[in-house]
MARRO-494521 format. One record per atom (N, C-alpha, C): residue number from 1; x, z, y; atom name. Coordinates in pm, whole numbers. Example, Ala and Ser with C-alpha at 12.3 -4.5 7.8 and 13.67 -1.06 7.14 Angstrom:
R   seq        u        w        v   atom
R     1     1319      780     -569      N
R     1     1230      780     -450     CA
R     1     1320      780     -330      C
R     2     1285      708     -225      N
R     2     1367      714     -106     CA
R     2     1290      787        3      C
This chain:
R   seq        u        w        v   atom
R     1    -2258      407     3014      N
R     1    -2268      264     2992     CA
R     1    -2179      218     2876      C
R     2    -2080      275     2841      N
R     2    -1979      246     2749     CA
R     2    -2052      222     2628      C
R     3    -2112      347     2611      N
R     3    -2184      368     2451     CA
R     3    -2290      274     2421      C
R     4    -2338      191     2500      N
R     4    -2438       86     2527     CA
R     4    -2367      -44     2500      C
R     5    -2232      -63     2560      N
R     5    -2210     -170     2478     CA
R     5    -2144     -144     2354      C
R     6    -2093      -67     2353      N
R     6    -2044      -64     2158     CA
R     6    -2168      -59     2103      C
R     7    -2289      -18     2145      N
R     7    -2412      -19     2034     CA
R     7    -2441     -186     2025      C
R     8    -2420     -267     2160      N
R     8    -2462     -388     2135     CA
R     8    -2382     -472     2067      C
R     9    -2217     -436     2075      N
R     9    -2142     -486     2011     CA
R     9    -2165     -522     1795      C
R    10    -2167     -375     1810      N
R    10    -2200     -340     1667     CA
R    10    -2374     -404     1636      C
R    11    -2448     -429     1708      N
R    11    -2580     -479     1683     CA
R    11    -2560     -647     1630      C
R    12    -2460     -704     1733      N
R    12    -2408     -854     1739     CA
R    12    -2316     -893     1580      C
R    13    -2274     -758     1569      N
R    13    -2175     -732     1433     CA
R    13    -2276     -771     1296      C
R    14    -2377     -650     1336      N
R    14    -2529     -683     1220     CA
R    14    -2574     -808     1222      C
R    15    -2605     -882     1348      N
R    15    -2649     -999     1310     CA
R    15    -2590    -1093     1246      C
R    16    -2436    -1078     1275      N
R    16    -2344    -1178     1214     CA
R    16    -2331    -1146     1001      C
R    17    -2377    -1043     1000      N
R    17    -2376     -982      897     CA
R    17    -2469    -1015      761      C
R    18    -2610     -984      897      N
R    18    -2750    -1037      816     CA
R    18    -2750    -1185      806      C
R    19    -2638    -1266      876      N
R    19    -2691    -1360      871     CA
R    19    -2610    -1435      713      C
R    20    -2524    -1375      700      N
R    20    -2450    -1424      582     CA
R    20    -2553    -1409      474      C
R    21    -2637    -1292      435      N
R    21    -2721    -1258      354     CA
R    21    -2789    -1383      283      C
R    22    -2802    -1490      411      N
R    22    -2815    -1594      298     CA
R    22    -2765    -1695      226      C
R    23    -2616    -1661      281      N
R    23    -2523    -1722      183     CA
R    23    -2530    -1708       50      C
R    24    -2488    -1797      -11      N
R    24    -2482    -1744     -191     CA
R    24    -2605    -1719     -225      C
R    25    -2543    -1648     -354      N
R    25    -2708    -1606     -413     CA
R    25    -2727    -1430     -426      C
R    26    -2665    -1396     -331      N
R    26    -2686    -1241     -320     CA
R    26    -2854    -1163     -265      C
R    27    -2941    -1284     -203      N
R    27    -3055    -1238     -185     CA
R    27    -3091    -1127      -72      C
R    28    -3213    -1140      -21      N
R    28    -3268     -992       29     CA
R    28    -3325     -909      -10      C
R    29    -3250     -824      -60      N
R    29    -3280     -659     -124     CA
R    29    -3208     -570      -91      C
R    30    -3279     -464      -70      N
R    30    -3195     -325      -79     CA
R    30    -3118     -351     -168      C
R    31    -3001     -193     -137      N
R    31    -2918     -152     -232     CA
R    31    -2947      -84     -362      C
R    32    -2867     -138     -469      N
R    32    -2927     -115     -598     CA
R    32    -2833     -139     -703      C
R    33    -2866      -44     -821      N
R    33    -2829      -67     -922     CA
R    33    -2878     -162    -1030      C
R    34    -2823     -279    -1068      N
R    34    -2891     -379    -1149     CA
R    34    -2933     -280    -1318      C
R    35    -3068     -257    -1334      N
R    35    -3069     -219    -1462     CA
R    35    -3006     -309    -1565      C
R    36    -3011     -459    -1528      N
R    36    -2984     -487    -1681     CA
R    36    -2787     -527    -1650      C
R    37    -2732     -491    -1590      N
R    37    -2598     -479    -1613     CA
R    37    -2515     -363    -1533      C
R    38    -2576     -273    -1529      N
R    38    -2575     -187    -1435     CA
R    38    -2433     -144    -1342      C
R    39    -2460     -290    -1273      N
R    39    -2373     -325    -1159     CA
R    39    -2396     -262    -1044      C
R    40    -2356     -235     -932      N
R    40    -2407     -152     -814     CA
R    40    -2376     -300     -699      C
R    41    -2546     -309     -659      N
R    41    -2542     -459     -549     CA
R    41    -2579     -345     -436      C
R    42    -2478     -444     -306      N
R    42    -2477     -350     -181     CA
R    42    -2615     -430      -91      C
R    43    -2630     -521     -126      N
R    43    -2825     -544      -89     CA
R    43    -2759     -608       82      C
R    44    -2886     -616      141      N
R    44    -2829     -655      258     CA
R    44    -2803     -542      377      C
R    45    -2827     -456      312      N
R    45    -2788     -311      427     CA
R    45    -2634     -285      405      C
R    46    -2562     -327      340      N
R    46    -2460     -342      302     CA
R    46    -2361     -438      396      C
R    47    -2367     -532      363      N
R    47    -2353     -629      456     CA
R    47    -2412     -627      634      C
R    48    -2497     -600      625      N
R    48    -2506     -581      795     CA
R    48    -2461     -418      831      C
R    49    -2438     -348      754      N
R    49    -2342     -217      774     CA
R    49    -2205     -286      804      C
R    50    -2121     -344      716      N
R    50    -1978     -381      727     CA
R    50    -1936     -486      829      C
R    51    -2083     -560      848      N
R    51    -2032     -705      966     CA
R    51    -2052     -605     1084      C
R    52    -2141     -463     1094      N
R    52    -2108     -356     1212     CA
R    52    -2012     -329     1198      C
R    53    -1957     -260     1169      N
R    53    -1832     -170     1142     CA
R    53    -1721     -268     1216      C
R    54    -1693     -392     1146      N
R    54    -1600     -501     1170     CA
R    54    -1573     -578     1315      C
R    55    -1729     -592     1375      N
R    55    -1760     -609     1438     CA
R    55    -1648     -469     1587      C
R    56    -1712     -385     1565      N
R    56    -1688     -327     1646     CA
R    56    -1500     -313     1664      C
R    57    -1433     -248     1526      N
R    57    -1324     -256     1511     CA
R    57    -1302     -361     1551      C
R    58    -1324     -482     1542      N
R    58    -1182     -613     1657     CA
R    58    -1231     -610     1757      C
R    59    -1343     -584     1824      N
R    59    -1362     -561     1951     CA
R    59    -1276     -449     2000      C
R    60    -1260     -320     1978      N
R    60    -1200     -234     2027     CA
R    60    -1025     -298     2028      C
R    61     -947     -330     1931      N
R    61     -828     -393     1922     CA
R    61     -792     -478     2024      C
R    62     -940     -535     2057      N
R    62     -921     -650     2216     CA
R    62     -931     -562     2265      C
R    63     -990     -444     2360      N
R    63    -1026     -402     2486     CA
R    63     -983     -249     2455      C
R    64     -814     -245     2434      N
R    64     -762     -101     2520     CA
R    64     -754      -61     2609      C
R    65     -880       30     2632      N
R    65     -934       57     2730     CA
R    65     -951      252     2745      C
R    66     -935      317     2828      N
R    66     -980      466     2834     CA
R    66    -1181      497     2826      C
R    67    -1199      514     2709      N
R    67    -1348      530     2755     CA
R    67    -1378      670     2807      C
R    68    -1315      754     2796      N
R    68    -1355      894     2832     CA
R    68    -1241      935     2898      C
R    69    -1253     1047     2968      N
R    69    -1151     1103     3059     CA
R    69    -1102     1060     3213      C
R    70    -1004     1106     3296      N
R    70    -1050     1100     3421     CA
R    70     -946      903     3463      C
R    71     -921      859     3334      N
R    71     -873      706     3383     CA
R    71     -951      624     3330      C
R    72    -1063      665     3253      N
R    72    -1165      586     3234     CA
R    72    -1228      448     3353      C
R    73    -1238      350     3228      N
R    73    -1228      269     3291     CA
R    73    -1364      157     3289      C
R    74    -1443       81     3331      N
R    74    -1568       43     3312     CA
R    74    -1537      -59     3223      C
R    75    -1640      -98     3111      N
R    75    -1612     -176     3034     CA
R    75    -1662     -307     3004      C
R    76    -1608     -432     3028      N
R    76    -1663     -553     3113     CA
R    76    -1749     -594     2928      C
R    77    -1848     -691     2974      N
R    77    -1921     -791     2844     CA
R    77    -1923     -893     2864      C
R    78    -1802     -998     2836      N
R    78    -1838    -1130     2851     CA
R    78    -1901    -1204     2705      C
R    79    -1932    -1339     2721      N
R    79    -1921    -1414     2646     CA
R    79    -1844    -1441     2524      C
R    80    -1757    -1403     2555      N
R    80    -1604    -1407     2451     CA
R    80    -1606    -1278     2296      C
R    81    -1687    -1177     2416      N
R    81    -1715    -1067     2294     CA
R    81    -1816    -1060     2256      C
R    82    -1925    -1141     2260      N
R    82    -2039    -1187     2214     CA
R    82    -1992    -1263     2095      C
R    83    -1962    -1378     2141      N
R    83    -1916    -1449     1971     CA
R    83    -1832    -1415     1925      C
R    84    -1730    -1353     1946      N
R    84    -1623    -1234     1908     CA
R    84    -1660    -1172     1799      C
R    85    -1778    -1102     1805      N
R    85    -1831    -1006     1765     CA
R    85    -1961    -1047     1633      C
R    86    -2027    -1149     1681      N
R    86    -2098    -1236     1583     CA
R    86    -2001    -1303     1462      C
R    87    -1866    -1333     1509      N
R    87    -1820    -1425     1394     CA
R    87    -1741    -1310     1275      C
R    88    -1683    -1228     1355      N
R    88    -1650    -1110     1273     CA
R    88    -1735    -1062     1191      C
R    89    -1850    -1035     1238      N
R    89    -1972     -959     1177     CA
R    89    -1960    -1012     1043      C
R    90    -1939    -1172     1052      N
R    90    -2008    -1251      942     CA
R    90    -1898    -1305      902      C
R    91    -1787    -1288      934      N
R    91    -1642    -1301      852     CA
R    91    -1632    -1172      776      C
R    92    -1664    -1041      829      N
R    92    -1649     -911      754     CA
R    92    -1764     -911      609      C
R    93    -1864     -964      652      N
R    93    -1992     -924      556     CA
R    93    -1962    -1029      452      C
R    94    -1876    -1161      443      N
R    94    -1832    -1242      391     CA
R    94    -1728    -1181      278      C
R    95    -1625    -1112      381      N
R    95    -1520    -1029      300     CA
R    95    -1581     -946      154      C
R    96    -1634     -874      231      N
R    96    -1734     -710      144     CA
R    96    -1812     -820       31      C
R    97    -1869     -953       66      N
R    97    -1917    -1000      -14     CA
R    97    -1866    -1050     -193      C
R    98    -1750    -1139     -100      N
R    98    -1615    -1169     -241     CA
R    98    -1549    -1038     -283      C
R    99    -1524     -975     -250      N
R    99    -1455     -855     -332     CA
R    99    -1578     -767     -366      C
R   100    -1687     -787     -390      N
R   100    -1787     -756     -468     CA
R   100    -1836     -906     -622      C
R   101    -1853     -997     -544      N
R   101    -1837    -1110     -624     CA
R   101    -1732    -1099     -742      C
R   102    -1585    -1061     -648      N
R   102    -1473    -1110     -788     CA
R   102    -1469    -1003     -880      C
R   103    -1539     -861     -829      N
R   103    -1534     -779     -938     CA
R   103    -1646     -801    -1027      C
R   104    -1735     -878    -1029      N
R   104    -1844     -886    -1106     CA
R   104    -1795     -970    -1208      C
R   105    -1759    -1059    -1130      N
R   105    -1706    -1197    -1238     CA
R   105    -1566    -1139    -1334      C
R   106    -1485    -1092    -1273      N
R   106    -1370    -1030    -1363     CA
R   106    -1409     -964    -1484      C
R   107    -1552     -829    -1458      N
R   107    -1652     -782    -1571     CA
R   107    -1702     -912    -1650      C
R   108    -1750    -1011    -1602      N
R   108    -1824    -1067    -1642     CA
R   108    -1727    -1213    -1803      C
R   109    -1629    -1214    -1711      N
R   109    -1513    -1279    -1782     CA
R   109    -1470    -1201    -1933      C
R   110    -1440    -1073    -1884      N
R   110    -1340     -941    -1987     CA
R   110    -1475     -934    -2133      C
R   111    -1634     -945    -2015      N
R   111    -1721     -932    -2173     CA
R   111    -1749    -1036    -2238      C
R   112    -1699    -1176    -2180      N
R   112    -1687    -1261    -2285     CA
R   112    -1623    -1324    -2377      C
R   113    -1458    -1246    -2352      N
R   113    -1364    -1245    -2424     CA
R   113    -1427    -1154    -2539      C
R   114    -1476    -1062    -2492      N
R   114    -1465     -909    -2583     CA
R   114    -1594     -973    -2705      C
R   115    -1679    -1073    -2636      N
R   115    -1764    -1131    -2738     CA
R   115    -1760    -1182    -2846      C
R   116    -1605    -1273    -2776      N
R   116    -1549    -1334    -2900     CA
R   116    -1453    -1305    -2934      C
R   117    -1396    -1161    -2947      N
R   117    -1294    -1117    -3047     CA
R   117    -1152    -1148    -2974      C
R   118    -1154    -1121    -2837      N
R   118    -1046    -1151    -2774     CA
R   118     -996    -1047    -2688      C
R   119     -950     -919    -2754      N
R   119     -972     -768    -2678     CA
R   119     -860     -757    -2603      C
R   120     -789     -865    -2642      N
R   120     -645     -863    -2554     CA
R   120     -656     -933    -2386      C
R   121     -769    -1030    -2403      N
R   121     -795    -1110    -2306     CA
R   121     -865    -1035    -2194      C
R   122     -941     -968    -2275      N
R   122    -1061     -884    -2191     CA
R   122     -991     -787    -2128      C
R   123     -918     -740    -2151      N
R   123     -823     -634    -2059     CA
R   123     -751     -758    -1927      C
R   124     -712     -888    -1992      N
R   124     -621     -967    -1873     CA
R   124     -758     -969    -1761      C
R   125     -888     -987    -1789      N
R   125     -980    -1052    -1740     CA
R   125    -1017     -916    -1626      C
R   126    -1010     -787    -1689      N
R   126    -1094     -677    -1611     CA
R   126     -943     -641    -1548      C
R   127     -817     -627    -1588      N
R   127     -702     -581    -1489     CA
R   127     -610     -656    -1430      C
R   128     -629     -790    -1454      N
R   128     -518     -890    -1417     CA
R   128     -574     -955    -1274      C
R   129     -484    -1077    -1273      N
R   129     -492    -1129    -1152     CA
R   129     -559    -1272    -1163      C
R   130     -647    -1306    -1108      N
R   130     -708    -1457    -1128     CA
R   130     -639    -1560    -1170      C
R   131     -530    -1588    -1163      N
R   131     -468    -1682    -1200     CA
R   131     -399    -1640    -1339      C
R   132     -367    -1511    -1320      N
R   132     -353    -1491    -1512     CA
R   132     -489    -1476    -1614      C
R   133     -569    -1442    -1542      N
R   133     -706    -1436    -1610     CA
R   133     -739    -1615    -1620      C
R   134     -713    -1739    -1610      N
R   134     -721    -1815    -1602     CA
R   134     -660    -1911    -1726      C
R   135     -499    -1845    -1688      N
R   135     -407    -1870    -1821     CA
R   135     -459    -1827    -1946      C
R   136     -541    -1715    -1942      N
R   136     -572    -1625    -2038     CA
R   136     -661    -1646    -2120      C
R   137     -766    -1717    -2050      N
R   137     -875    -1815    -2069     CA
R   137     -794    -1926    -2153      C
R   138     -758    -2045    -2107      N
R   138     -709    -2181    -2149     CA
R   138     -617    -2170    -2270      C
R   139     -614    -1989    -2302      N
R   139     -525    -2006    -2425     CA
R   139     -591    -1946    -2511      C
R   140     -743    -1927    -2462      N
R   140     -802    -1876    -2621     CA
R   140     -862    -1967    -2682      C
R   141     -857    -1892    -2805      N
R   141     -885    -2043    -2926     CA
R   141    -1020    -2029    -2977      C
């Protein structure tokens, strides 16, 4: 019975996951390499992979529990780890989302320095920190 609810756990994780998918403008698609900037998008299998994963990890953190061996212990499903488990899903797939986002935009920043002759900038833009990439910006001429 154990392995039945971590599958449902992690299922509740996906939904919270898929459901972000339509946040933003990340779309429903597989995973893929964008030909024309050849970025790597994690699609929505991506996202309902990580709102699993997430999902399950804070569930387990709540419920130290023995699943195997002779103090094994039965493992209750309330309510609590239902939306527990949904909001994580879709707090995690949220996460995976922006730290995919800010690396695009950081690329996306560094090649428009580099457009306009600003090779010093374009390095602040692809290795720095948002708020110096910002400064970095407001001081080109």
């Amino acid at each position: 019975m154990h392995y039945w609810i971590i599958a449902l756990i992690a299922s509740i994780g996906a939904v919270g996951g898929f459901v972000n998918v339509f946040i933003g403008d990340s779309g429903l698609h597989l995973p893929r390499k964008d030909p024309q900037t050849k970025t790597w998008q994690p699609g929505f299998l991506g996202v309902v992979i990580v709102g699993s994963v997430a999902a399950v990890g804070s569930w387990a953190t709540l419920r130290g529990l023995d699943l195997i061996g002779p103090n094994a212990t039965p493992l209750p499903f309330t309510t609590g780890d239902f939306a527990n488990a949904l909001v994580i899903g879709f707090g995690g797939a949220k996460w995976f989302k922006s730290e995919h986002e800010k690396d695009t935009l950081q690329e996306a920043g560094a090649l428009v320095a580099t457009k306009k002759g600003h090779q010093d900038v374009a390095g602040i833009f692809r290795a720095g920190t948002p708020l110096e990439a910002l400064k970095a910006a407001k001081n080109m001429t």
